[in-house]
LOTORMAR-580613 format. One line per field, with one value per residue (C-alpha): residue number from 1; x, y, z; residue in one letter. Coordinates in steps of 0.5 Angstrom, whole numbers. Each point is the difference from the previous one (the first is absolute). Example, Ala and Ser with C-alpha at 12.3 -4.5 7.8 and 13.67 -1.06 7.14 Angstrom:
# residues 2
seq = 1_2
east = 25_2
north = -9_7
up = 16_-2
type = A_S
This chain:
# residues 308
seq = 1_2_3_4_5_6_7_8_9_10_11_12_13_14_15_16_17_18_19_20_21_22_23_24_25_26_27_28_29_30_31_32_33_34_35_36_37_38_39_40_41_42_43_44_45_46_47_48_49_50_51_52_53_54_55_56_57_58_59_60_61_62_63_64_65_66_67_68_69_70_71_72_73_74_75_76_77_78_79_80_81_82_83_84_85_86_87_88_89_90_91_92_93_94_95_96_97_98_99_100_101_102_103_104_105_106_107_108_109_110_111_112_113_114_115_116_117_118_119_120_121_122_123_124_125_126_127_128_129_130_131_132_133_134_135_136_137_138_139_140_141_142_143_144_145_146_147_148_149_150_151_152_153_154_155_156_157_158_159_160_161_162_163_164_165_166_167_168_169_170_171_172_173_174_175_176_177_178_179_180_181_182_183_184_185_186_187_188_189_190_191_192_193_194_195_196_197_198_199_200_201_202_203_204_205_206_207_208_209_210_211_212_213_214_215_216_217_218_219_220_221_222_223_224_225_226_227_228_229_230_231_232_233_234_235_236_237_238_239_240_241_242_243_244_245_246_247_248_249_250_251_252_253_254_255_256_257_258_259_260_261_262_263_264_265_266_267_268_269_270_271_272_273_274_275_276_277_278_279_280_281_282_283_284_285_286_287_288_289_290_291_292_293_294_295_296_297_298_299_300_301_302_303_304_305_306_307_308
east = 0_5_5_4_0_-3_-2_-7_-4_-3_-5_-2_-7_3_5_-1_4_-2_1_-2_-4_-2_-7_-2_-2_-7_2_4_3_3_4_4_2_-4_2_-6_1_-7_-7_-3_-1_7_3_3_1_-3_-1_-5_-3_-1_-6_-5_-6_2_-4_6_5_6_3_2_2_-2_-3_-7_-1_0_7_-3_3_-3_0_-3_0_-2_-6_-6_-4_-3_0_5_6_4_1_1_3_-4_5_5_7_4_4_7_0_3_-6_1_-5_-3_-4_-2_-5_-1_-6_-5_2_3_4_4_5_3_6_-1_-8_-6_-3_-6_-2_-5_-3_3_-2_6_4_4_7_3_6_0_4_2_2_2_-2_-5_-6_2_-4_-1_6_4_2_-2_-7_-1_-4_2_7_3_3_5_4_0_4_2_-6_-2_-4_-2_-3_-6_-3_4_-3_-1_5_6_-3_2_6_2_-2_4_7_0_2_5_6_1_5_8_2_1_-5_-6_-7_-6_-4_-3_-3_6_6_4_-4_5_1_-8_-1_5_-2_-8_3_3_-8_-2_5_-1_-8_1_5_-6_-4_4_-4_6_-5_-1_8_1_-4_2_8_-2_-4_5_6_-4_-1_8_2_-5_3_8_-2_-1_7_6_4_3_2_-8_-2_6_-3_-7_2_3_-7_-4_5_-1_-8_0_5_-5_-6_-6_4_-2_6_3_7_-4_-4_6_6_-6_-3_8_2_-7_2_7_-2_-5_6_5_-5_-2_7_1_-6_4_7_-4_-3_6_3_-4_0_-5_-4_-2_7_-2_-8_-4_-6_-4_-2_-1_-4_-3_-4_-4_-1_4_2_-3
north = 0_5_-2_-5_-7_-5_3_-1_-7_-2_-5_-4_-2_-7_3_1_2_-5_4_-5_-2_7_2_6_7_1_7_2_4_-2_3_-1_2_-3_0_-4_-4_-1_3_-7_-3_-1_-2_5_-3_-6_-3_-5_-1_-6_1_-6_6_5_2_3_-4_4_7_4_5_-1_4_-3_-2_7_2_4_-2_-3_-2_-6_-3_-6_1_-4_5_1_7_3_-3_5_6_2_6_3_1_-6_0_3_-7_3_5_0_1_0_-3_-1_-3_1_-3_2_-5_3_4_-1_4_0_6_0_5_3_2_-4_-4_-3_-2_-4_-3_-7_-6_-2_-7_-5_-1_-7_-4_-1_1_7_1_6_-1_-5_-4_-5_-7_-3_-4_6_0_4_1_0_6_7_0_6_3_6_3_1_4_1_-3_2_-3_4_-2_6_5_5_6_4_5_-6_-3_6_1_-8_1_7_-3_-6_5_-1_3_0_-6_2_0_-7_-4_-4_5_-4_5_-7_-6_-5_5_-4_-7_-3_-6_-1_1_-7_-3_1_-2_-7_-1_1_-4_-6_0_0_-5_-5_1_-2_5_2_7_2_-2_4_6_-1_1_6_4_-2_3_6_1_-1_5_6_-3_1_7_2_-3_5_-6_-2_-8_-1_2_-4_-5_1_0_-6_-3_3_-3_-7_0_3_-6_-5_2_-4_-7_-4_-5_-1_3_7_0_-1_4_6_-1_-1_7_4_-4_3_7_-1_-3_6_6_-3_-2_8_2_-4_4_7_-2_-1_6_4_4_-2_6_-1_-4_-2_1_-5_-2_-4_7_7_6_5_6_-3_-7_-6_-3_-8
up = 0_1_-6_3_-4_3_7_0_-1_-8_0_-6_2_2_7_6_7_6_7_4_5_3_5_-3_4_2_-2_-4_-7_-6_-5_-6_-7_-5_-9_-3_-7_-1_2_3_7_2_9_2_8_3_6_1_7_3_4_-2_2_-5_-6_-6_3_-2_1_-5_-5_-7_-6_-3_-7_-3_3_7_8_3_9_2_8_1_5_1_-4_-7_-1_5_-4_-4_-3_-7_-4_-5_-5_-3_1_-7_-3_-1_5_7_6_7_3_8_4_7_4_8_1_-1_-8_-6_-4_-7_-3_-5_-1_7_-2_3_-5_4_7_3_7_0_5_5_-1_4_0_-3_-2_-8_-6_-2_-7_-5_-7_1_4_4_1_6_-1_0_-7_-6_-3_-7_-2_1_1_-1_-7_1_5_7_5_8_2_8_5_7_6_1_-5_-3_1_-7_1_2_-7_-4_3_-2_-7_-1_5_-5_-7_-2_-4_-8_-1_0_-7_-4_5_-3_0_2_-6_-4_2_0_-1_6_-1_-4_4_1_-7_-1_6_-4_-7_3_3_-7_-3_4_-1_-7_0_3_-5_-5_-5_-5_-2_6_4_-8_3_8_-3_-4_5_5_-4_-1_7_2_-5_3_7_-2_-3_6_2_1_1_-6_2_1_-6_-3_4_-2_-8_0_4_-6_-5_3_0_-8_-1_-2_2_2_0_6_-1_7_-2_-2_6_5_-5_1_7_2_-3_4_7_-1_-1_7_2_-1_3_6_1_-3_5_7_-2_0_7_2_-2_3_7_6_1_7_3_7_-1_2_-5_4_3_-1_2_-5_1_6_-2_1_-6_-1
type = X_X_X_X_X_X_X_X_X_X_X_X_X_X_X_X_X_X_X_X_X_X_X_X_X_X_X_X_X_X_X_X_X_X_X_X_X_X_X_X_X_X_X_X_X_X_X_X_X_X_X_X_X_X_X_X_X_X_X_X_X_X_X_X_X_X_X_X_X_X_X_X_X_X_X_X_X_X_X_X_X_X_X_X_X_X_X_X_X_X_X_X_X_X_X_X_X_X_X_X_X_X_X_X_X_X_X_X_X_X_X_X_X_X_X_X_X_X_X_X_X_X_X_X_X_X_X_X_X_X_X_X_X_X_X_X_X_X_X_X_X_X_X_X_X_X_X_X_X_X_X_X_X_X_X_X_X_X_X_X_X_X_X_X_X_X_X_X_X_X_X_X_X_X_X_X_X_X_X_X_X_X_X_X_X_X_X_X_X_X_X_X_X_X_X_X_X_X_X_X_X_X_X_X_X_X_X_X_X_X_X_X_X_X_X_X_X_X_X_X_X_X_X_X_X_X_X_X_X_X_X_X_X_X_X_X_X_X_X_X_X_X_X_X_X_X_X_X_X_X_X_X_X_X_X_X_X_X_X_X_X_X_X_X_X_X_X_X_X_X_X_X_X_X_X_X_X_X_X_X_X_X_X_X_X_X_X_X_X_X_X_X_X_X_X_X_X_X_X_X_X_X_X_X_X_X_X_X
């Protein structure tokens, strides 16, 4: 979100992030930057609740079919679960959203400015799988539908209701400088996703490949050298778009031959290059300074509320 390559988290609509088993406060705020792809009913934040009393079994922040934020609770009501805002989120275009809830009313902003309100009935507290990114089931894994598509950044969860004003100050503190000079931006759906653009194509491939279908293997080749082309455009490093040449090479070399020799000469050089960016990922991580030395993460404290 602030220009830094690969600082916040993509989602594909087939991701997640698994935050445990967690008990949710029965008071609370949440707030996170939010980049939708797509204007759909897509999950934010899950955690589902245990309670076998319970109506709407999870807690969670999400947007509805049409794109808008919705809060839900899981309390015994029918009526008294949620609230909405009434516009959608932009796709494309950092948002940040908050949610509080003090017991008794519910509210939603978006950048800072209230965007909706109303009365929502109490809940208890229970043990239950929490996830980013998705639903989770009674099992703890993740649901199918609504997964999210887009981006997200620096999720906070605070025991008690922000009041309106400390939401103001939370979505203006997280503004951010231009990025320096030479740093990947962050102006376009997938300009620092190369690694997830792979990491998708591969996917693709696999599928393809069994099917055993000559024309569509012939198309999935296609489209994903298309879509690795767009991605290394958007690469300042010129060993990646290197790399990903000689990957395009190989999937127009005979293309749409499903003879075992092809399919592994070309899923070999796409494992190569998922291989090689996560490989440049981890030396990058490593490089760079701790922001916080000696900080503990397990607990923090920001303008009156205490970090989940």
């Amino acid at each position: 979100r602030d220009g830094v390559p690969r600082a916040a988290l993509a989602f594909a609509g087939k991701d997640h992030v698994d935050l445990g088993v967690r008990t949710e406060p029965e008071r609370f705020s949440l707030a996170v930057w939010v980049r939708p792809s797509k204007s759909r009913a897509m999950v934010i934040f899950s955690k589902l609740s245990t309670r076998a009393e319970t109506r709407d079994r999870w807690l969670e922040l999400r947007t509805d079919p049409f794109g808008r934020v919705v809060l839900e609770v899981p309390n015994d009501s029918a009526f008294e679960n949620s609230v909405s805002a009434p516009e959608r989120l932009a796709p494309n275009r950092w948002t940040h959203v908050a949610a509080t809830f003090d017991g008794d009313r519910a509210a939603l902003y978006l950048d800072g400015a209230l965007a909706g309100e109303a009365r929502v009935a109490p809940f208890e507290a229970s043990r239950g799988p929490a996830f980013l990114g998705a639903r989770p089931d009674p099992q703890g894994r993740r649901a199918r539908q609504a997964a999210f598509e887009g981006r997200l950044d620096d999720l906070r969860i605070f025991r008690g209701a922000l009041s309106p004003e400390e939401v103001v100050a939370l979505a203006r503190a997280e503004e951010r400088p231009p990025a320096p000079p030479g740093r990947g931006g962050d102006d376009d759906v997938d300009g620092n996703v190369l690694l997830l653009r792979v990491d998708r194509a591969l996917a693709r491939y696999d599928a393809a490949c069994v099917a055993g279908d000559a024309q569509r293997l012939a198309r999935t080749e296609e489209r994903i050298a298309a879509d690795l082309e767009d991605g290394a455009r958007a690469s300042r490093d010129r060993e990646v778009v290197e790399r990903v040449r000689y990957v395009v090479r190989e999937l127009e070399g005979g293309r749409g031959q499903l003879d075992p020799m092809s399919l592994d000469r070309k899923r070999g050089a796409l494992h190569a290059l998922s291989e090689a960016l996560w490989n440049d990922l981890a030396r990058d991580m490593d490089e760079q300074p701790r922001p916080y030395p000696g900080a503990d993460p397990r607990r923090d404290r920001d303008r009156g509320g205490d970090r989940w």
